[in-house]
C-alpha positions as CSV (number, residue, x, y, z in Angstrom):
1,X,0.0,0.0,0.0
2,X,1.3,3.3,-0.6
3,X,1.4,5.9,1.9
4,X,-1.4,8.0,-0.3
5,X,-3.4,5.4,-1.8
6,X,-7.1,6.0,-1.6
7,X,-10.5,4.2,-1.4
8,X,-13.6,4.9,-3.9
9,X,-14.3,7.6,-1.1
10,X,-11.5,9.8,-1.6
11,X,-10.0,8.3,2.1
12,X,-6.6,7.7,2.7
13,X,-5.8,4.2,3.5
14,X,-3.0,4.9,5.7
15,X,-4.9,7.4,7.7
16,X,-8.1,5.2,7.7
17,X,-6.2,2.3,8.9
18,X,-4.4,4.1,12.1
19,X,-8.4,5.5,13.0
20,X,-9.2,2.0,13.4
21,X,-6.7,1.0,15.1
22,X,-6.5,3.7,17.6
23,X,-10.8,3.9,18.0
24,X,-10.4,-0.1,18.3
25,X,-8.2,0.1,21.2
26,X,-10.3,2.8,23.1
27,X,-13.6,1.0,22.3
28,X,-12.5,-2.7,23.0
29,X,-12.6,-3.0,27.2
30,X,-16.8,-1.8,26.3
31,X,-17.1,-5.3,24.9
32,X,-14.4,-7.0,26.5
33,X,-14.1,-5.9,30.2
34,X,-17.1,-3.2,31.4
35,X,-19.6,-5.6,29.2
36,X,-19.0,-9.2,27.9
37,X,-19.7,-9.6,24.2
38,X,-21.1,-13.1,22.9
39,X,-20.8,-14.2,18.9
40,X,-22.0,-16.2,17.2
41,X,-20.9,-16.7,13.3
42,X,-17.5,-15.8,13.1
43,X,-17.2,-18.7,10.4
44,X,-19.8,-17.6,8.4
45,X,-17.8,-14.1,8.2
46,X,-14.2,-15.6,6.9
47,X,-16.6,-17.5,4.3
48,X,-17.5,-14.5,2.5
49,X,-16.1,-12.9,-0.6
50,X,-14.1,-9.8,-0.2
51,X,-16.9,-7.5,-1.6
52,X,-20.4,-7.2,-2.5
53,X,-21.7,-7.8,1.0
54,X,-24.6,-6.1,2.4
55,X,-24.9,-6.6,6.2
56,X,-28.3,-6.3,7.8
57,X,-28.7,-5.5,11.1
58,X,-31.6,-4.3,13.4
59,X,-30.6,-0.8,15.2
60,X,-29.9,-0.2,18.9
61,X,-27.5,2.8,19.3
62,X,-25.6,5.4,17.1
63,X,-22.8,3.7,17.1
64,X,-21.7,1.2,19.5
65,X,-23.5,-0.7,17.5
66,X,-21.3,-0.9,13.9
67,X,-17.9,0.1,16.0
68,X,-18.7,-4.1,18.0
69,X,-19.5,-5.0,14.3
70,X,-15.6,-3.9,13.4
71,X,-14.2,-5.7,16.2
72,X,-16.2,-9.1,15.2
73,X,-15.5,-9.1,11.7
74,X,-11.9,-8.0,12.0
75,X,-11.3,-10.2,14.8
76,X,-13.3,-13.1,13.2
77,X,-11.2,-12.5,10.1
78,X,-7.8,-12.8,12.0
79,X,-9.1,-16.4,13.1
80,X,-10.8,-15.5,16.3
81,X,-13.2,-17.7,16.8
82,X,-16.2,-16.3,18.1
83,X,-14.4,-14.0,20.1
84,X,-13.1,-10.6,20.2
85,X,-9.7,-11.5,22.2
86,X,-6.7,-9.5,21.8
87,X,-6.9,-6.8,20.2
88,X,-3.9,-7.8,18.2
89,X,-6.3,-8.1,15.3
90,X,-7.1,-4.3,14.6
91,X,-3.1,-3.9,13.2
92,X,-4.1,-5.2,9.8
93,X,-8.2,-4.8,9.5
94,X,-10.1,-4.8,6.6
95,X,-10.3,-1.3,4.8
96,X,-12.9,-1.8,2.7
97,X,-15.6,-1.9,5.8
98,X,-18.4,0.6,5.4
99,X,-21.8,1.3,7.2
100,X,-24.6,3.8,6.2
101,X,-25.8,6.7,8.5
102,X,-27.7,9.8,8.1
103,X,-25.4,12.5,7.4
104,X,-26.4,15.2,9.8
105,X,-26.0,12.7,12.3
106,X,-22.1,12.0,11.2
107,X,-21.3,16.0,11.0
108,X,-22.3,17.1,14.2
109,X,-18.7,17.2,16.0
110,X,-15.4,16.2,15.6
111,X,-15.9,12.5,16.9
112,X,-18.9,11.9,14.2
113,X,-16.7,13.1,11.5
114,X,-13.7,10.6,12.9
115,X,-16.0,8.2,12.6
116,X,-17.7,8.9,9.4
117,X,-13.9,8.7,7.6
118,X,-13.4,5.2,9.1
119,X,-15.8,4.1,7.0
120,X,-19.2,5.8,6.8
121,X,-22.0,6.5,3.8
122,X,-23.5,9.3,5.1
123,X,-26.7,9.7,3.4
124,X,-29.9,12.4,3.6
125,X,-33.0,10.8,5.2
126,X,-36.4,11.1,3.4
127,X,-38.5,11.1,6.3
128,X,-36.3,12.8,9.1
129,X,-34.4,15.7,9.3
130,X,-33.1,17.6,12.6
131,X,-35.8,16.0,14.5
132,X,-38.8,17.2,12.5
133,X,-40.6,14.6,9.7
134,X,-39.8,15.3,6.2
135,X,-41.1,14.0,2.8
136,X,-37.9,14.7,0.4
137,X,-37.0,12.5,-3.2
138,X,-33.7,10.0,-2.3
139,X,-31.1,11.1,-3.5
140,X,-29.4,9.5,-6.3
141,X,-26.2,10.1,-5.2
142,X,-26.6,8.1,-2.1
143,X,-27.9,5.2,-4.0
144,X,-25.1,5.0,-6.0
145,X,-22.5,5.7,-2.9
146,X,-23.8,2.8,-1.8
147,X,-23.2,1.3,-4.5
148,X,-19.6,2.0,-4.9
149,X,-19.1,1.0,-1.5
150,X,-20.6,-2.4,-2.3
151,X,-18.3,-2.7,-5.7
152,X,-15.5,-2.3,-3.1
153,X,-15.9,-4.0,0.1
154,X,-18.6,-4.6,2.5
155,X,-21.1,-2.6,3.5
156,X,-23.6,-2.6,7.2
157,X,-26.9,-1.2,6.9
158,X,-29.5,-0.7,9.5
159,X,-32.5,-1.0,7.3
160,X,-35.1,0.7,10.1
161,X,-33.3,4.0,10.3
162,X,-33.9,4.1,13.7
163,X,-32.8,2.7,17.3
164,X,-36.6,2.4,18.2
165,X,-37.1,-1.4,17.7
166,X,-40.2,-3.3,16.1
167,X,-40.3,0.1,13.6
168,X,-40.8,-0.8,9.8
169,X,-38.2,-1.6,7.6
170,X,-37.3,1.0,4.7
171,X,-37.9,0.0,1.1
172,X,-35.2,1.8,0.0
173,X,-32.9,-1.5,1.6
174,X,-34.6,-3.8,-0.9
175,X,-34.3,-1.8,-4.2
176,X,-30.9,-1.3,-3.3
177,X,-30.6,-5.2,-2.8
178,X,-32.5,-5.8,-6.2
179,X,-29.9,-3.2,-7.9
180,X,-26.8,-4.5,-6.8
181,X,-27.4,-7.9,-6.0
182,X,-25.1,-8.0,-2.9
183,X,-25.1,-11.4,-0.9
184,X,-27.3,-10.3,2.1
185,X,-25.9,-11.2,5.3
186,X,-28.6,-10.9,8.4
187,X,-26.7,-9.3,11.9
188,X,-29.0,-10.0,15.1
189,X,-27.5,-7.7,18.4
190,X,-29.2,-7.7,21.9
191,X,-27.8,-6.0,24.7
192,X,-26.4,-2.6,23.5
193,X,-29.5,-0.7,24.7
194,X,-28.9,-1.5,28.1
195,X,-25.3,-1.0,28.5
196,X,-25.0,2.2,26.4
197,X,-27.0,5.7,26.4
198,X,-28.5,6.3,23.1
199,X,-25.1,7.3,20.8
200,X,-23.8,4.9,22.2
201,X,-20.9,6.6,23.5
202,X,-21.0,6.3,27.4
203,X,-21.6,3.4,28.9
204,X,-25.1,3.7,30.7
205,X,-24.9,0.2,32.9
206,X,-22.3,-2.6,33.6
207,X,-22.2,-6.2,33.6
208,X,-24.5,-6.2,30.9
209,X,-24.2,-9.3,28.3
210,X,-24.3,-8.3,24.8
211,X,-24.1,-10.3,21.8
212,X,-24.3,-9.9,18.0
213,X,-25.7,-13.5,16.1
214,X,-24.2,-13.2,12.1
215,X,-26.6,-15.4,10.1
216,X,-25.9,-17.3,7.0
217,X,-26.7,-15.5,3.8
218,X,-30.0,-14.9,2.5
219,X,-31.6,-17.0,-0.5
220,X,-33.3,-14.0,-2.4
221,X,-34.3,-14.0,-5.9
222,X,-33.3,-10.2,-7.3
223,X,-35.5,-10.5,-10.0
224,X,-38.3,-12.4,-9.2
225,X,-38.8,-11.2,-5.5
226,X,-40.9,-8.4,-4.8
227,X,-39.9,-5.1,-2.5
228,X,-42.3,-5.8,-0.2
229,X,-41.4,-9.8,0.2
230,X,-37.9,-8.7,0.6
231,X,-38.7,-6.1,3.3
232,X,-40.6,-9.5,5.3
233,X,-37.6,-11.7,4.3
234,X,-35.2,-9.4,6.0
235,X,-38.1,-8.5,9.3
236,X,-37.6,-12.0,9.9
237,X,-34.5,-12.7,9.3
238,X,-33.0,-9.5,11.9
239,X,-36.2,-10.5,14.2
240,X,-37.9,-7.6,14.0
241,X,-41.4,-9.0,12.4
242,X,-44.3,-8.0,14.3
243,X,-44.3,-11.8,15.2
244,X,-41.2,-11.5,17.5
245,X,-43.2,-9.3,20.0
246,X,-45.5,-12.0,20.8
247,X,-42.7,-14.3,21.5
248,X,-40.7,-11.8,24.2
249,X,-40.1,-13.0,27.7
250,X,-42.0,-11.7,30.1
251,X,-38.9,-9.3,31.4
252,X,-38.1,-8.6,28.2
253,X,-41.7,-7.1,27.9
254,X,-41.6,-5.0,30.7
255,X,-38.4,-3.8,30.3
256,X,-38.8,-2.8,26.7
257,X,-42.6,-0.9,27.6
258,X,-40.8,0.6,31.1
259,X,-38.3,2.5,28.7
260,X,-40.9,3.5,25.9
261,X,-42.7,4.7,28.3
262,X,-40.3,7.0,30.1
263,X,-39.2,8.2,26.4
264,X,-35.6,7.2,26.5
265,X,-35.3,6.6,23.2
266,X,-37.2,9.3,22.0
267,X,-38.5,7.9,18.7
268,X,-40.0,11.3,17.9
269,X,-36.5,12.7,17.8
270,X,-34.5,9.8,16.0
């Protein structure tokens, strides 16, 4: 690699690669030592071509969620096995990593915009803007970001657009998926919500277990599915179908209605 090389992105490689490695090493003791981390699926991640993977994954923080999805992958490529132990892993991680998130979300302070160059897509929501709900066209450019990022690497999507679980899937994950084709790769995390404020930068709670379940691939036919069978495939297959409500533990219940209900997540505002 030469010092100056770029991605697709206009990111240097050389600077990308010491952001990881330096946010890896301040973020791993939240997984590791405050919270235990439990995977499942680091095979299924060192059996997957090198790009043209689109990640799927329901939506519980900002971003502790996708900065755990780094250490798994990179650690599960480095022969980890279902583990995230030693961090010796992060001096050669995968480059060609990205995730989507709303761009006014990812230019808000100096820390977003670190993590946007590590590897985000930022794109304009349709339907939210700066808390208020907006009806705007998608913008082409975004589509086709995503696009390039899928050409090039991998790419993690959170297909609600929001931390509020059991909230609709977008469409606009399944004509992206029928345009490009990608092998869809279902992400199922737990645990986040309770051991991190809403960014998911501060650790709200300790001792909590968190884990993150990779799923095989999807079977999807690109042509001969519909949008809207898609959108159920992928509600199952990140277990956030309507169905999965009635299947909650009790405390789970509870738990989930005691937090709505004090408006800690603040769906209005996400």
């Amino acid at each position: 690699m030469t010092l100056f090389k770029q991605n697709p992105f206009g990111h240097i490689l050389f600077l990308k690669k010491w952001l990881i490695r330096i946010m890896g090493l301040l973020t791993h003791q939240r997984y590791k030592q405050f919270n235990k981390l439990e995977i499942e699926g680091s095979d299924i991640i060192r059996s997957l071509p090198e790009t043209g993977v689109l990640f799927v994954s329901n939506h519980q923080t900002y971003f502790a969620d996708v900065v755990a999805m780094f250490h798994v992958f990179n650690a599960s490529l480095s022969g980890r096995e279902n583990s995230i132990k030693n961090v010796g892993y992060l001096w050669n991680p995968k480059l060609n990593i990205y995730y989507v998130a709303a761009k006014e979300t990812m230019g808000k302070s100096l820390l977003t915009k670190v993590l946007a160059y590590a590897g985000s897509i930022s794109i304009e929501r349709t339907w939210r803007a700066d808390g208020h709900n907006v009806q705007r066209q998608v913008k082409m450019s975004d589509i086709s970001n995503i696009g390039k990022a899928l050409a090039d690497g991998w790419v993690i999507t959170f297909p609600q657009g929001t931390t509020t679980p059991w909230k609709p899937l977008r469409k606009g994950t399944a004509h992206i998926i029928k345009k490009y084709k990608p092998l869809v790769v279902p992400v199922v995390i737990d645990g986040f919500r309770r051991s991190f404020d809403k960014k998911g930068l501060h650790i709200k709670k300790k001792g909590i277990l968190q884990s993150m379940v990779i799923k095989p691939p999807l079977e999807i036919d690109y042509d001969g599915e519909s949008v809207d069978a898609i959108i159920e495939k992928l509600e199952y297959a990140i277990e956030q179908h309507p169905s999965f409500l009635k299947v909650l533990s009790q405390a789970d219940l509870q738990e989930y209605e005691a937090e709505h209900k004090q408006r800690r997540w603040r769906p209005d505002k996400d």
